[in-house]
N, C-alpha and C positions, 0 to 999 in steps of 0.2 A: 408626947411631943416628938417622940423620934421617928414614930410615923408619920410626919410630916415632910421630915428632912430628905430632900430630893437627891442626897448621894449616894443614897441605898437605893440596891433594886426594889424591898419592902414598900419603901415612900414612895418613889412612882408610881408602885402598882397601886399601893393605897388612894392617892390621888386622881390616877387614871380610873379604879373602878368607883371612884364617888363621882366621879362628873360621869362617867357613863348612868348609874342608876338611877343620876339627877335627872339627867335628857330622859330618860325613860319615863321617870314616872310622871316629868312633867307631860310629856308627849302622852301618859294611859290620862292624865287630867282632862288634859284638852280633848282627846276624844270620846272623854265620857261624858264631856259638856257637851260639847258637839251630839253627838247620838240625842241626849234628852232633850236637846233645842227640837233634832231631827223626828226626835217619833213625835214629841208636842202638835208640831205642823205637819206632822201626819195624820196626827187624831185628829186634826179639827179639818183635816180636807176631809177626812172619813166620814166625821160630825154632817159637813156641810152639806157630803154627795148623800149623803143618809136621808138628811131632813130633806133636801129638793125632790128626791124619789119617793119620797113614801107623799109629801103632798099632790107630785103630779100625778101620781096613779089614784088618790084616794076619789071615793065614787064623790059623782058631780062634779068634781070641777069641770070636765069637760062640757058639761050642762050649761054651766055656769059663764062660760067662757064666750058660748053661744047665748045665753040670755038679755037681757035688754038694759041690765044692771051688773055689770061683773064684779064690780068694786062692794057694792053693797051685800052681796054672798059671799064674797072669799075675803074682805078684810078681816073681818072677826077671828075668822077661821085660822086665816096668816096668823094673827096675833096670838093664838091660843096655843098652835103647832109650833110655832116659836119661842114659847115660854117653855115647851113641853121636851122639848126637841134641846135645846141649852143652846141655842144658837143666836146671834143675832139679829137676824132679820131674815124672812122670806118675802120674796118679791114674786108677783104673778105680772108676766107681762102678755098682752100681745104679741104675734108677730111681727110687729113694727118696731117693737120695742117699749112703747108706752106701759108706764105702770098702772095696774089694775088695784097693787095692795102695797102698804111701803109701813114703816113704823112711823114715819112724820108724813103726817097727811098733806101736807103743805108740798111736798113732792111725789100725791097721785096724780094721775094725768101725763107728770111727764114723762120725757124719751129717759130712758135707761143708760149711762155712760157707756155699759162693756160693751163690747162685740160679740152680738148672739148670733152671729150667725153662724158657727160650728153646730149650735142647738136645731135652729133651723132645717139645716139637714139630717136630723135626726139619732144627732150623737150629745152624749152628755158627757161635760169636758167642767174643769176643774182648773181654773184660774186664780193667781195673785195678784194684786197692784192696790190702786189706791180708789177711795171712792167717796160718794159725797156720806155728808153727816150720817153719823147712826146712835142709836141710843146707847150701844157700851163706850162711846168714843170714838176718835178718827182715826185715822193712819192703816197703813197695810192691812187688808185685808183678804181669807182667803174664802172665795166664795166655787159654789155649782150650778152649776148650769145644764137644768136637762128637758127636754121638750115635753109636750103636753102632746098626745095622739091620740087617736077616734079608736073607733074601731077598726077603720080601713087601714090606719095605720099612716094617717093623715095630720100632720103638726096643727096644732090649733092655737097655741099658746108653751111659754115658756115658763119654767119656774127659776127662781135663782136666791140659795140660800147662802149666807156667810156667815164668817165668826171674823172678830179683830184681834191681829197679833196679842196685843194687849192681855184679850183673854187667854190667847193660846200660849204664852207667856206665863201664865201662872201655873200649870201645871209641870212646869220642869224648875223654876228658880228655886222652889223650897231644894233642892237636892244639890246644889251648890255647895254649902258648906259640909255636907256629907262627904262629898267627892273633894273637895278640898281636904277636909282635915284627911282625911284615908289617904291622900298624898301624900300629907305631911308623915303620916305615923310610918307610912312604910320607905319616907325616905329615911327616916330615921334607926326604922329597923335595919335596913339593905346599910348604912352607915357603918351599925356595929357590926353586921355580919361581915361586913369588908375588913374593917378593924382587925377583929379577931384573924382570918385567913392571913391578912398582911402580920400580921404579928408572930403567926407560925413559919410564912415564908424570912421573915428576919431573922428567927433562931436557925433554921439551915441553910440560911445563905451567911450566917455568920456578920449581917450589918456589911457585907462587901456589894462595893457598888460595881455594873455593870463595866466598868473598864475595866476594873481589876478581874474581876472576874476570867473576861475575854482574852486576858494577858496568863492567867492562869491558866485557860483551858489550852492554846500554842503552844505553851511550854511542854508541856506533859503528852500533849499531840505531838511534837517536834522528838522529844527523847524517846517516844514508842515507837515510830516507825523509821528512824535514821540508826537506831542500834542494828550490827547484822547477828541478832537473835531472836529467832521467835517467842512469842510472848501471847498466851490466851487467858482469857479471866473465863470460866464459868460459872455460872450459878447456882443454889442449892438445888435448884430443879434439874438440872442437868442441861442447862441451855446455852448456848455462847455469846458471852457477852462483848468481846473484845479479842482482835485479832490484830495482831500489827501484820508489815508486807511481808515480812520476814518469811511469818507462819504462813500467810497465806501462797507460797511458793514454795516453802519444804512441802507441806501438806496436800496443797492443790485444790486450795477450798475455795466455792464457788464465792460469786461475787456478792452474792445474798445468804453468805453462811453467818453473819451478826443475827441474832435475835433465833436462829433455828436451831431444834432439839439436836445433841450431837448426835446421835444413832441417825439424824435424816444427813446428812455429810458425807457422807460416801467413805469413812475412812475405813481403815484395816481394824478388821474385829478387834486386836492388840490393842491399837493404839487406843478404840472407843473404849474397850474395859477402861483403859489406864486412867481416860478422862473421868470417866461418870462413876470412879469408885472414889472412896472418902482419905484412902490411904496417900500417905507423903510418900513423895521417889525423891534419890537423889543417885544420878547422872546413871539412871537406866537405857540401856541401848537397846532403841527399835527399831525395824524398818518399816520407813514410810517411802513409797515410790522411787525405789530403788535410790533410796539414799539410808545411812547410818545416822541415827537421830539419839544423841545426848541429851534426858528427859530431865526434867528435876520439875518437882510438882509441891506446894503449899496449900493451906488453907488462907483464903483471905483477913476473915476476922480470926484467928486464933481464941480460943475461950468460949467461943458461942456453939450452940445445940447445931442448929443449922446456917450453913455457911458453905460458900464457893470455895473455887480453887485458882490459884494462881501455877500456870504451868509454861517453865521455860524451855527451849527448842535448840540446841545445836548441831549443826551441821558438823557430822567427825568425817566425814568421807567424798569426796565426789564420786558417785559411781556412773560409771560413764555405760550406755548399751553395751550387751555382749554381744564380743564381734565372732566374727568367722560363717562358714559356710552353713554351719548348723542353726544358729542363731540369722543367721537369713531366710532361710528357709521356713523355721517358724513363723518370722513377720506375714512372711507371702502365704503362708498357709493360714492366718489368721486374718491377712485383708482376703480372702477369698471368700475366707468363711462369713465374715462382714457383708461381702458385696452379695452372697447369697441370702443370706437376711434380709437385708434392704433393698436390695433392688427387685421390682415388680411386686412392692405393695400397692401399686396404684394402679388405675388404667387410664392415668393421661398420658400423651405422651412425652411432653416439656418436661411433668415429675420426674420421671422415668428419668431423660435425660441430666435432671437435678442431680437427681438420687445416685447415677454412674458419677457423676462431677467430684462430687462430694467425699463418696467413697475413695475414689482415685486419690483425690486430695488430701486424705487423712494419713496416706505412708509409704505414695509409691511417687505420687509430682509433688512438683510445687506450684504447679498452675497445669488444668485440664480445660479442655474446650470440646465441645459438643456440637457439632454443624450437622443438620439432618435436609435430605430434600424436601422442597414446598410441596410436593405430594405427597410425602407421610404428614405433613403437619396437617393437611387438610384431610388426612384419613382415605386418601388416594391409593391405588395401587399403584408400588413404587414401579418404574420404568427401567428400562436396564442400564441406563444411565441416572446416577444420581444429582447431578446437578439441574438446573441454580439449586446451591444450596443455601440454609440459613443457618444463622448459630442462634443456638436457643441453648446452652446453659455458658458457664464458668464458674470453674471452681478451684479454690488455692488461694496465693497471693496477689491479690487487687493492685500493691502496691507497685507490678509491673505491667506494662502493657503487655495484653494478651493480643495482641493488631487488631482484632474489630470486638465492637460492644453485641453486648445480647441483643440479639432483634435486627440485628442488620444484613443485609445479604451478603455472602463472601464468595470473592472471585480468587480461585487457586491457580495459580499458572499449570500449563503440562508438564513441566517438568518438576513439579512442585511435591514433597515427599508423599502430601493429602492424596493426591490425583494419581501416582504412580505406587498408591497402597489400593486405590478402588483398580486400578484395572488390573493390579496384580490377582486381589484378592484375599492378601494376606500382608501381616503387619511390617513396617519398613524401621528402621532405627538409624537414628541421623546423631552419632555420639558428639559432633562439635558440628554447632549450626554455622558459623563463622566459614565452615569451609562447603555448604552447603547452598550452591550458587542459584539450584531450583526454588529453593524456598527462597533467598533472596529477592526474586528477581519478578517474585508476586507484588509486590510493593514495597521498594526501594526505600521511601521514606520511614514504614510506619516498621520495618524490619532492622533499619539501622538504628531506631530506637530502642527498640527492643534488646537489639544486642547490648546497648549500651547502659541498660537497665540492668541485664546480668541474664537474660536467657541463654543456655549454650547447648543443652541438649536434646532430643527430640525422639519420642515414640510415634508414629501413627500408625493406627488401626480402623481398618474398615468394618460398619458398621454393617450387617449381611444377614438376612433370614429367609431359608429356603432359598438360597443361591442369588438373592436379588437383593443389590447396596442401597441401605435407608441412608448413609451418612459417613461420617466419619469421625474419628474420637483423636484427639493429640496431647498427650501427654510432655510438659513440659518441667524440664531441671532447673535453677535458677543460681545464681550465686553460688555458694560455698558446697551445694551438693555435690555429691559426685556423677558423673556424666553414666550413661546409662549403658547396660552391659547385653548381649544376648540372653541371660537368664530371666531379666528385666522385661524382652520384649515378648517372652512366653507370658508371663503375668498379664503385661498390656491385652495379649490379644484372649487369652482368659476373662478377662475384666471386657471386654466387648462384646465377645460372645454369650456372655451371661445378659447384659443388656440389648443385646439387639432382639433377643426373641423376648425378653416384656416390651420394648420399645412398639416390635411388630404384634404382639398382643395388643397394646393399647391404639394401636394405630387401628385395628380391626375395630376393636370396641367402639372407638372415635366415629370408624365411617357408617357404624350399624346404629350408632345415637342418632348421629346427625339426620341421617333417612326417617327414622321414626320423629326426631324431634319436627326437621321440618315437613312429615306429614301431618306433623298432629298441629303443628302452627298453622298450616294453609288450613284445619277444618277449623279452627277457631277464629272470633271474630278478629279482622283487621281493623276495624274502625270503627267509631260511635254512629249508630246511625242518627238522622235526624228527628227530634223526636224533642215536645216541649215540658216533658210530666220531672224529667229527671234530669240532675248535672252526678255525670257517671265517672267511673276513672276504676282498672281493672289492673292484677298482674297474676303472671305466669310463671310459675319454679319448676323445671320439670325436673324428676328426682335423678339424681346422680349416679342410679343401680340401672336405670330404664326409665322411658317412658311410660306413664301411664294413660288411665282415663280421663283424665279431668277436662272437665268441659263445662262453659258459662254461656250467657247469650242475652242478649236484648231485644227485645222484641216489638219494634210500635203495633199499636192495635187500631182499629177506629174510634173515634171520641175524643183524639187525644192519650188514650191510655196506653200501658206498658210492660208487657210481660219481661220478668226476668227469672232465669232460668239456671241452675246452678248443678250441676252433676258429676258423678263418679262411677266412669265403669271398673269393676273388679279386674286387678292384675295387670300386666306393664307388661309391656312394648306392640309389636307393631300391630297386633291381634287388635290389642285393647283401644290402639289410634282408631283402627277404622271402624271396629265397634262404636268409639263413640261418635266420630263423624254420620254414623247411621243414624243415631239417637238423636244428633244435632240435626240434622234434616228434617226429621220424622216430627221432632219440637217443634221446625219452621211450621212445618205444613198444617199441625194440627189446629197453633195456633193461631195461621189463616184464616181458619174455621171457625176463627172465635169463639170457642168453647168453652165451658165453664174450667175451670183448675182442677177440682176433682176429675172430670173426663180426659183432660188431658194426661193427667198420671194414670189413669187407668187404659185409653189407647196403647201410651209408652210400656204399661204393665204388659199389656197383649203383647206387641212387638219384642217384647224383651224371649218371653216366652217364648214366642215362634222361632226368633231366630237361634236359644235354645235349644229348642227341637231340632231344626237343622240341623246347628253343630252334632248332638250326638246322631242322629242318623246319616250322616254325610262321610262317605271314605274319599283317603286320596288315591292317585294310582297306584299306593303300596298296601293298600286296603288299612290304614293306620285313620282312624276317625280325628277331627279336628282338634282344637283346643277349644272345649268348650266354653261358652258365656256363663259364667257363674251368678250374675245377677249384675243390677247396677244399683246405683242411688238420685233421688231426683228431689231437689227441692221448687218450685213453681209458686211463683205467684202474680198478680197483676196489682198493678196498681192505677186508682183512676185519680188524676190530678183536680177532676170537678170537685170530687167529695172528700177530697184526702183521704181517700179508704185504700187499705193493700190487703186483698184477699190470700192467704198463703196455703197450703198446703206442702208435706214433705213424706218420700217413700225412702224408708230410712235413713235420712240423711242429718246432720247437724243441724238444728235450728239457728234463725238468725239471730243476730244482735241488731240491736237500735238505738242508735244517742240522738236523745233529744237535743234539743239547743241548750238547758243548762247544764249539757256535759253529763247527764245520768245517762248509766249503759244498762239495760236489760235485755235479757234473755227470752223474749215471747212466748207463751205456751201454745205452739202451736201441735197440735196431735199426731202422735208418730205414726206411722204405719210401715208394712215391710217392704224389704227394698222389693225394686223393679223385678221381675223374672218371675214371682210365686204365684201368682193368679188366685186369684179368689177371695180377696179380700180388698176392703172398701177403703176409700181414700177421705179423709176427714178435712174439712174446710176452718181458718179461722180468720175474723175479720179483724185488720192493724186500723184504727186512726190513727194518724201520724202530722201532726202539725207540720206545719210548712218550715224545711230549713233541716227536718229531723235527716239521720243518716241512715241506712239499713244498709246492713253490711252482710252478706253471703262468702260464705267459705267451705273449703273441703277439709276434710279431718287430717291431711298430710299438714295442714297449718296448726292444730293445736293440739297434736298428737304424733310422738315418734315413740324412740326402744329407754329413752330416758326421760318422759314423764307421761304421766299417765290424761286421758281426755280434761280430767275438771283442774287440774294444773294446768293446763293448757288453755282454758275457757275462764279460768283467774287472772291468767298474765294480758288476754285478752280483753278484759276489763278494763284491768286496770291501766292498760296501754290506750284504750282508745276513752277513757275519763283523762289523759294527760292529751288526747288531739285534740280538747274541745277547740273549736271554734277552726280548724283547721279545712284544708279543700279536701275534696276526696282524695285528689291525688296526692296529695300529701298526707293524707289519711291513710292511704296503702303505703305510700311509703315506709309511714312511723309502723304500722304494722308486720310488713316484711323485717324492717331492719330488729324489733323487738321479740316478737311472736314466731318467726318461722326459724326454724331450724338450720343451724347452719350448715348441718349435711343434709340436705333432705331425703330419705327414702323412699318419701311418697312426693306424687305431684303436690304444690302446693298454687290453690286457686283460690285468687282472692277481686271480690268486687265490694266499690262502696258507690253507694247510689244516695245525694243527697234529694229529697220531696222538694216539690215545687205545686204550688196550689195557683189553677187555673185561673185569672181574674174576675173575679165578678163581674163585673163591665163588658166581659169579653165573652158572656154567656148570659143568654134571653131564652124564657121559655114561654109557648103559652099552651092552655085549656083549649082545645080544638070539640064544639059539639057534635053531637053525629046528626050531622045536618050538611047538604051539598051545601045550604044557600051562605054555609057559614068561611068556605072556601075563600069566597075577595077578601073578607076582612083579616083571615091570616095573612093573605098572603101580601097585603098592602101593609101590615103591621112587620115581616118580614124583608120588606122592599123598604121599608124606612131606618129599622135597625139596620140594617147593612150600609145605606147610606151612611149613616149615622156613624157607623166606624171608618168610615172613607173609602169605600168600595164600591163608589159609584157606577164602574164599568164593568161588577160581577151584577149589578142590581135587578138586571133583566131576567141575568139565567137564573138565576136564583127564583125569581119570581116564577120562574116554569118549573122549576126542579119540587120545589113547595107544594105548588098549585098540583103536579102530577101525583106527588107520594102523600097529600094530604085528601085528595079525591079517592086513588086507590083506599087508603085507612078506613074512608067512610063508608066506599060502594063495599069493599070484601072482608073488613078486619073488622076487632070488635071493642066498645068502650072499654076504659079512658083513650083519648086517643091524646097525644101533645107533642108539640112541637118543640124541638131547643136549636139552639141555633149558635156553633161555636167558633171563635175566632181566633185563629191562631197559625200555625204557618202556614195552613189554608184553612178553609171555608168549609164547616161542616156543616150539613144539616139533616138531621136525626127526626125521624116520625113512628111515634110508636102507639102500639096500639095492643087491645090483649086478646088477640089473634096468635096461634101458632101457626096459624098457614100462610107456605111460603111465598113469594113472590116467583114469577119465571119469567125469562128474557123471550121473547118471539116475535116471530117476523108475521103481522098480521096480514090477509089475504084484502085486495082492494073493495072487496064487498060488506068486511069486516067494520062495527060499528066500534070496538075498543081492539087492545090490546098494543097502541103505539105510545103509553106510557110512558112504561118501564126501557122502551126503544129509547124516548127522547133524554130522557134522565140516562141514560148510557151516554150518549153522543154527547150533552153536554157537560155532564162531571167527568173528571179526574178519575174515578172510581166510584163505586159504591157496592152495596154490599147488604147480608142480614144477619143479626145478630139475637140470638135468642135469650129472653130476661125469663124469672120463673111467673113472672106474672104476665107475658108476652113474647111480641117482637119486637125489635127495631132497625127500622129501614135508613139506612144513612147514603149520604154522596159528599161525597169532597171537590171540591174547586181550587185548584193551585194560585197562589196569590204570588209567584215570584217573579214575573215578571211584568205580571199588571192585566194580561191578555186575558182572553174568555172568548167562549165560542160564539158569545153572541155581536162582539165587535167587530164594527167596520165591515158587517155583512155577512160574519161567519153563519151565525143563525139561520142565514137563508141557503147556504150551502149545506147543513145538517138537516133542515127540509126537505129540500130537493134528494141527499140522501136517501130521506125517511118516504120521500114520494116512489122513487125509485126502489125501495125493498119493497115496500108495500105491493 
């Protein structure tokens, strides 16, 4: 009973976790009733679509359907496959609906309640509701519905099987009291096992309820850290448990020094012995940070094996810095040595000016500002004058106005110390600003703020490399320090000259990035082209040490389809841009050509080679041979949105990944081969089906490989990153992927595309059988002149009807069987004739005595384009007709002006 009582923490919790594991388990009940209801009425849809399939296909009934009797052959049957089947009834209807077979013959003859007409069109669909009488009973029933087809593939009749709730019903209720009582048992288990925990949390909370408690815990908070003594608990393991303010300001321990092993604290070797040994002290004197520290040290439990320590802290001494000229000098020798550490770890230039801020700030101002001109920030060659300038750091105390914030331009008067340290050349010192009327009188306002904040004395030093001012540095005193001396203003201009030449290092590095970055960005794609097969979305990292190779590409093809292209030329910077802007052309061109994917890497392979060769035969005027092409990498593939097929090949390159639409990611086996540049070895082909919606995702190894993990770490994180985008856009797909997978520093370029499939419509694609026969010409091409109507392209119907008529006459006079037609719809007008002829087609100007040859003229003049493309079993001759603004050459007369054309070449 006393775990009941809500004045203890024990009875709350006890309470609190009984009604949680009540909601629980009654919530696992109901969903396990729920589930058994749910598969029951899954089984009998399964039941129902089972039994209608297997009777419409079973031989005869289409016989039957056509006979002169259809009720007196398939009722039997019904009844028989119904008993067999465990189903309730099967129904054979007509297309009208009228039943052919029923379980109460008193309703054959009539119309059929549901709506068959989804069957109709040749789909078999699985419906609920209610329906007339049946021999298990009434009410809900779940029935199927699937057509009845010829050979032709011609609906002739319907079948339609069901089962009644009722029955469906019976296969889950026995499991009721199963999942009931197993409710009960384990609420009762989860009961005692609350019991018990509450009853161990009542022995160490001592039956004290939560106010007391909280009144207990302030207390002992309040007397730890209002005493001015320090006070640390450790623990047997040598960890810190407990720190009051005290300690943590004799000592100097960070602000996350609770819970951290003492040896990670930074203290003096002394002092950490004295902690992590098991010995008592009493009022041992140490130095910690130049202070005299009175120690006394206990054990916490006294009498136990293993146990902490209780260790108190007095302050015996203030030791104040050692003054004098000698003891200054160290300081300034020690910030030197600092600023030479830290400063020009970096090659930006802002860092750079951070890192001098910083420095400055740690023991020579109290507030630093960093103002550089807009041409070094842009990586410009500085001008001999430095202005406009900007400030781009501050460092010190926030708490005073430093006159303008980071990022804003700042205007110095001429008389101003900044302005009359750049044309000096060398550093100026302003020991009481108050009387310093130049700097005043830059901005009166934000100046007499300042003073009244407590600025008073002033260094400037100009910021200079190879004789030419990037900027300027101002060291500020604030408040209580002391105003600043000539020894002071050797340090300043030390401390600048040390930064001006990283400053102007990184300002070089900055403007040799940017050249190669935005060369290698003008060769890479700006924009998605137009194109119906893919919804795409790309990004670009260029690595932080250089630019490199990296280069992707999209590629529309004819058909509708789409080459994407993914590549990595070896080594970084501006070599490696234009190399691969070559590569990127040479991709355009080939794939122009329409070429199969293995040729296309093998073209690329030759070129890679060649220009290889070049590089090492090629000297410059110093006779020093070039940087040679050490190879590249190419992955290539297309994709046709008719068939959902994506053909891939890769020349050493990463394989893709693929997310299906339920979020499964795999890795494709598609077959390696070596990279670009080696020659003589073959390019292997693999073919993707890819459901409509799936994702195929291309990347360079600078994405799942850097100097701290290794490729299949990289291709794990990768997984499992793009199994958490499911359902997401591609661009947001790249997104999750850069923000998760790519490196925060990158070394290598990091190139990423994801390209979701899109499947062509059916509807939007007609094909036919073409015989090899001229006379069979009109009826294509009136069959071609109807489909195009048909999609409301009434004003392309004419040219079409010529474009057809020309490439389906050529196919019979010179090409050779199968020959077919397809016909595709989409942001224009394709139309495709293939035949299994390798021989090509050619454009020419027939002579007027000439009885052909103005074909392939007229199919010019009136497509958009067209073109040949070679299949392994053939050609195919295609043309496109743009459909975006509605026009066509054969409107409003045009056709007769491509005649007269065509009269005139001839």
């Amino acid at each position: 009973m006393s775990l009941l009582s809500l004045r203890s923490v024990a009875g709350q919790m006890f309470l609190l976790q009984v009604v949680i594991v009540a909601l629980l388990i009654a919530a696992w009940v109901a969903v396990e009733v729920f589930q058994a209801a749910h598969d029951a009425m899954r089984q009998g849809r399964r039941e129902s679509l089972v039994a209608a399939e297997a009777f419409a296909n079973a031989p005869g009934v289409v016989q039957a359907l056509r006979g002169p009797n259809p009720t007196a052959v398939l009722q039997p049957r019904a009844e028989a496959a119904r008993k067999r089947a465990g189903v309730d009834y099967i129904v054979v209807l007509n297309t009208h609906g009228i039943r052919y077979t029923y379980p109460y013959k008193k309703y054959i003859g009539k119309k059929f309640s549901t709506d068959i007409r989804p069957a109709l069109e040749g789909r078999a669909v699985i419906q609920e509701g209610g329906g007339p009488p049946l021999p298990a009973g009434t009410g809900t029933d779940v029935r199927a519905l699937v057509p009845v087809t010829d050979d032709h593939g011609a609906v002739v009749g319907v079948v339609a099987a069901g089962i009644t709730v009722k029955n469906v019903a019976r296969a889950w209720t026995p499991q009721l009291p199963i999942t009931i009582g197993s409710g009960v048992a384990a609420l009762a288990l989860g009961a005692a096992g609350t019991a018990l925990v509450s009853r161990r949390l009542r022995r160490q909370t001592h039956g004290l309820g939560p106010a007391e408690m909280t009144r207990m815990y302030e207390h002992h908070d309040a007397v730890l850290h209002s005493v001015r003594e320090g006070v640390l608990i450790t623990s047997a393991d040598g960890r810190l448990l407990v720190a009051n303010d005290e300690a943590r300001r004799l000592l100097g321990l960070p602000d996350d020094a609770e819970g951290r092993p003492v040896g990670e604290l930074g203290l003096p070797q002394q002092m950490t012995t004295l902690l992590l040994s098991g010995d008592c002290v009493t009022d041992e004197v140490h130095l910690a940070q130049d202070r005299l520290l009175a120690v006394n040290k206990r054990p916490t439990f006294p009498g136990r094996a293993q146990t902490g320590s209780v260790v108190t802290l007095r302050d015996t001494t203030e030791l104040a810095a050692v003054s004098g000229r000698a003891q200054a000098m160290r300081e300034r020798l020690k910030l030197l040595y600092e600023a030479g550490v830290r400063i020009g770890s970096t090659l930006d230039v802002t860092c750079e000016a951070q890192e001098l801020a910083q420095v400055a700030a740690s023991g020579f101002a109290d507030i630093v500002t960093v103002d550089l001109s807009d041409a070094v920030l842009r990586g410009k060659e500085p001008a001999e004058e430095a202005l406009p300038m900007r400030r781009v750091a501050i460092g010190g105390r926030f708490s005073t106005s430093p006159l303008w914030p980071v990022g804003e331009q700042v205007w110095f008067s001429p008389a101003a110390p900044q302005i009359r340290a750049l044309e000096q050349g060398y550093g100026l010192l302003q020991a009481d600003l108050r009387q310093a009327r130049g700097w005043q009188e830059q901005d009166p306002v934000r100046t007499h703020k300042a003073l009244e904040d407590g600025l008073h004395s002033l260094v400037a030093v100009p910021l200079q490399a190879r004789g030419v001012p990037l900027g300027v540095v101002s060291y500020y005193r604030v408040g209580d320090s002391p105003a600043y001396e000539n020894d002071d203003l050797l340090v300043g201009e030390e401390l600048a000259a040390r930064a001006a030449v990283a400053i102007d290092n990184a300002r070089r590095f900055t403007r040799e990035r940017a050249m190669a970055v935005t060369l290698q960005r003008s060769l890479l794609p700006r924009r998605q082209p137009e194109q119906d097969a893919l919804e795409v979305a790309w990004r670009y990292l260029p690595a932080e040490a250089g630019v490199g190779g990296d280069w992707f590409d999209l590629i529309p093809l004819p058909g509708g389809r789409v080459a994407l292209v993914m590549g990595d030329v070896i080594g970084h910077g501006m070599h490696a841009a234009v190399t691969m802007g070559r590569l990127r052309t040479a991709a355009h061109n080939f794939a122009a050509l329409d070429l199969p994917v293995e040729e296309v890497l093998w073209h690329l392979d030759e070129l890679v080679a060649r220009m290889d060769s070049e590089e090492d035969t090629g000297q410059d005027a110093e006779g020093h041979g070039g940087d040679g092409v050490t190879g590249a990498t190419c992955l290539y593939g297309i994709y046709d949105p008719v068939t959902g097929t994506c053909t891939l090949a890769r020349a050493g390159h990463p394989g893709p990944a693929v997310v299906y639409q339920d979020g499964t990611v795999t890795y494709p086996d598609v077959p390696p081969s070596p990279p670009l540049g080696l020659g003589g070895y073959p390019f292997e082909t693999t073919e993707l089906r890819l459901p409509e919606g799936s994702r195929l995702v291309l990347y360079t190894d600078g994405l799942i490989e850097d100097r701290t993990r290794d490729i299949d770490a990289g291709l794990e994180e990768l997984r499992r990153t793009l199994e958490r985008a499911e359902g997401l856009s591609p661009e947001d797909t790249c997104q999750a992927v850069i923000d998760s997978v790519a490196p925060p520093h990158p070394a290598d370029d990091v190139a990423l595309l994801v390209a979701r499939t899109r499947l062509f419509p059916r509807s939007h694609v007609a094909e036919w059988d073409v015989p090899v026969d001229a006379a069979a010409v009109p009826a294509v091409r009136a069959k071609c002149a109807a489909k195009v109507r048909e999609w409301g392209l009434e004003e392309i119907a004419f040219t079409t009807e010529l474009i057809i008529s020309e490439l389906v006459t050529n196919a019979i006079r010179y090409g050779a069987p199968p020959i077919k037609v397809r016909l595709l719809y989409g942001r224009s007008l394709t139309c495709e004739v293939s035949d299994g002829s390798s021989t090509s087609p050619r454009l020419r100007r027939a002579a007027t005595t000439d009885e052909g040859g103005r074909g392939l003229f007229l199919v010019a003049q009136l497509a958009e384009r067209w073109g040949t493309r070679y299949t392994t079993n053939g050609k195919v001759i295609w043309a496109d007709q743009a459909l975006g603004d509605g026009s066509s050459p054969a409107e409003g007369g045009a056709l007769a002006d491509v005649l007269e054309q065509f009269d005139a070449a001839s």
